[in-house]
C-alpha positions in Angstrom: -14.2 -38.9 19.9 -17.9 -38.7 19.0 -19.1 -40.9 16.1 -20.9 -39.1 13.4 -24.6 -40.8 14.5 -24.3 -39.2 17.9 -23.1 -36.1 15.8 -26.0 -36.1 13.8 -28.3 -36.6 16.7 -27.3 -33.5 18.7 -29.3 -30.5 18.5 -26.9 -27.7 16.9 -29.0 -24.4 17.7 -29.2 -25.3 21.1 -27.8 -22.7 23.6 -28.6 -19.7 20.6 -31.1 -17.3 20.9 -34.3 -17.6 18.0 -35.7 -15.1 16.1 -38.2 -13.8 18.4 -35.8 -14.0 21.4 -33.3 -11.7 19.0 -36.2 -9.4 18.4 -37.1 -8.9 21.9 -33.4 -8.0 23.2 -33.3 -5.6 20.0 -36.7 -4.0 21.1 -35.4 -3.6 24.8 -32.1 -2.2 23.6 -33.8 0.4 21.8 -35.9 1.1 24.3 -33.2 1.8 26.6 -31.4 3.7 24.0 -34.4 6.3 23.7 -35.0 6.4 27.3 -31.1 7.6 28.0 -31.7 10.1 25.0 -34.7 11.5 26.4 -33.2 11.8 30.2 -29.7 13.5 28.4 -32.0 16.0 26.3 -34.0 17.1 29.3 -30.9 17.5 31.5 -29.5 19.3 29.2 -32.5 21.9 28.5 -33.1 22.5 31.5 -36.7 21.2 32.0 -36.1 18.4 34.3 -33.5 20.3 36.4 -32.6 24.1 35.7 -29.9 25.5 34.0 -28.8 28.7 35.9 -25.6 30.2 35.9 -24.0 33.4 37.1 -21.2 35.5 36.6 -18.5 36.8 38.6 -19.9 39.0 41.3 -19.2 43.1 41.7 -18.2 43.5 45.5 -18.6 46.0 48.3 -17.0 45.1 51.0 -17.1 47.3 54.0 -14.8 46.5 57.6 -15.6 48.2 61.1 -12.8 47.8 63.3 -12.7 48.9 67.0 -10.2 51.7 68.7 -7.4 48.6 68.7 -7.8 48.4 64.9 -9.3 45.0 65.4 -11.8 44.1 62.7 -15.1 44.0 64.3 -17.4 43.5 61.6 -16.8 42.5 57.9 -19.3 43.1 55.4 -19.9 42.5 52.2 -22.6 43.5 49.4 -22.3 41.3 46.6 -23.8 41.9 42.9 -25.3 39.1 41.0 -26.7 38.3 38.0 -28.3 34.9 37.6 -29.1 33.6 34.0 -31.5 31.1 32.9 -29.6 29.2 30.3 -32.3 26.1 29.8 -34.9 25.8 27.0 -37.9 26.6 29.8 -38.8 29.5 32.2 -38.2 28.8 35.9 -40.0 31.1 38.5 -37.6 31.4 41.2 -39.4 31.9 44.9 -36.3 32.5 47.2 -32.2 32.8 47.5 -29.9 31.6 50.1 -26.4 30.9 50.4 -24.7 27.7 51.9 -21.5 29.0 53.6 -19.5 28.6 56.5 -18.8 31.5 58.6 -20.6 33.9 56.3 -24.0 35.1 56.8 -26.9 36.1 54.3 -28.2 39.2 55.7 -30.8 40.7 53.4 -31.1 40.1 49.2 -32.0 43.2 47.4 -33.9 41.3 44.2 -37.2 42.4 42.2 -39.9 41.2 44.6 -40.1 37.0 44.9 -41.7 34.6 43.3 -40.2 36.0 39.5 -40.0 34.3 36.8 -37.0 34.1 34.8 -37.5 33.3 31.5 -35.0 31.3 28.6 -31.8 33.2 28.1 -33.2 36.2 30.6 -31.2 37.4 33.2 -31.8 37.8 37.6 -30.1 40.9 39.0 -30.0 40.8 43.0 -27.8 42.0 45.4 -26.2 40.0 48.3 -26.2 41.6 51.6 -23.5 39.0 53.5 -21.7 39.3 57.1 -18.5 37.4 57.8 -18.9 36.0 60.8 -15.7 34.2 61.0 -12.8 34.5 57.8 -11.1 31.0 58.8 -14.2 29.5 58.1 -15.3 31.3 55.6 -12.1 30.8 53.4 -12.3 27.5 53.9 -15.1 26.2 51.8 -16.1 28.4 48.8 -19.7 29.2 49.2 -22.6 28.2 47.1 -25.4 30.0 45.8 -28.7 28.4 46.4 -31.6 29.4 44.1 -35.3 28.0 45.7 -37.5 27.4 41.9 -41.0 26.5 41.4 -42.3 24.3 38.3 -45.4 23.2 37.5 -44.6 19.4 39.3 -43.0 21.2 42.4 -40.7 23.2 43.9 -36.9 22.4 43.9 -33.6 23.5 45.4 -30.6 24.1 42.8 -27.4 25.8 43.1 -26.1 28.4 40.1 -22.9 27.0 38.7 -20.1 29.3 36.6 -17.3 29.8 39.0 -15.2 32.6 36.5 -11.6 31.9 38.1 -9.8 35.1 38.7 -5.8 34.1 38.8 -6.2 30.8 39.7 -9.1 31.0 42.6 -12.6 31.9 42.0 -14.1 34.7 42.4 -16.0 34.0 46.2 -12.1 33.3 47.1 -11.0 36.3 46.1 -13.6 38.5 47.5 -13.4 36.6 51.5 -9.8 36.4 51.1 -10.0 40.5 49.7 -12.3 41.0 52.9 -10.5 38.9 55.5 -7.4 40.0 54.5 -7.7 44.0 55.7 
């Protein structure tokens, strides 16, 4: 038991924080609070990374098969139409396509660098060879948009997979191609 001098003696705001120490934890808190906000809203418009999605794609596909009936060559010409769904323009400077057993033989587009504006839309067609349909169905591919801004030049991929009964829409297509 402690007796009531030794009570008395103790200091009793020792271990709490004072009023400037409460102030400066406040000051960093809010700090950190309008740096998250600014990051989220320039995710989200598309300024620090952009915001470029596309629809399903309109296919071609076209098969050469040999005398034995044994495909040969499978081909595919795929229509896309990019959109620019962030708050800024983005001038995009090339396409490409990360795949596995496809190849990206030509892009029929207006003539690169263009710039796509807020809410405009990209048509280009894909020109694409399947070089191997086990491969190819294995991975879904990805579209890879090159962009230039004013700080740089950056590599992002258009997302909006539309599924089409249960599978998206590359799926369909390779499994469409692969499957005659």
């Amino acid at each position: 038991m402690i007796s009531d001098d030794v009570w008395d003696r103790l200091d009793h705001s020792a271990g709490t924080a004072g009023k400037r120490e409460v102030r400066r934890m406040s000051a960093a808190f809010g700090a950190l609070a309008a740096v998250v906000l600014l990051v989220l809203g320039a995710s989200v418009s598309g300024l620090a990374v952009p915001r470029l999605t596309h629809g399903a794609p309109d296919p071609h596909i076209s098969v050469l098969s040999d005398d034995a009936d044994r495909i040969r060559y499978t081909s595919m010409r795929l229509r896309h139409t990019v959109v620019n769904d962030g708050w800024f323009p983005v001038t995009v400077t090339g396409v490409g396509l990360r795949a596995d057993g496809i190849r990206l033989a030509e892009v029929e587009s207006p003539a690169f660098p263009v710039t796509v504006g807020s809410g405009e839309k990209l048509s280009m067609t894909l020109g694409l060879e399947v070089v191997d349909c086990d491969r190819a169905q294995a991975t879904v591919p990805e579209l890879v948009l090159r962009v230039e801004r004013w700080w740089g030049s950056q590599t992002t991929s258009s997302s909006g997979e539309d599924p089409l009964f249960g599978e998206s829409s590359w799926e369909f297509h390779l499994r469409s191609a692969c499957d005659r």
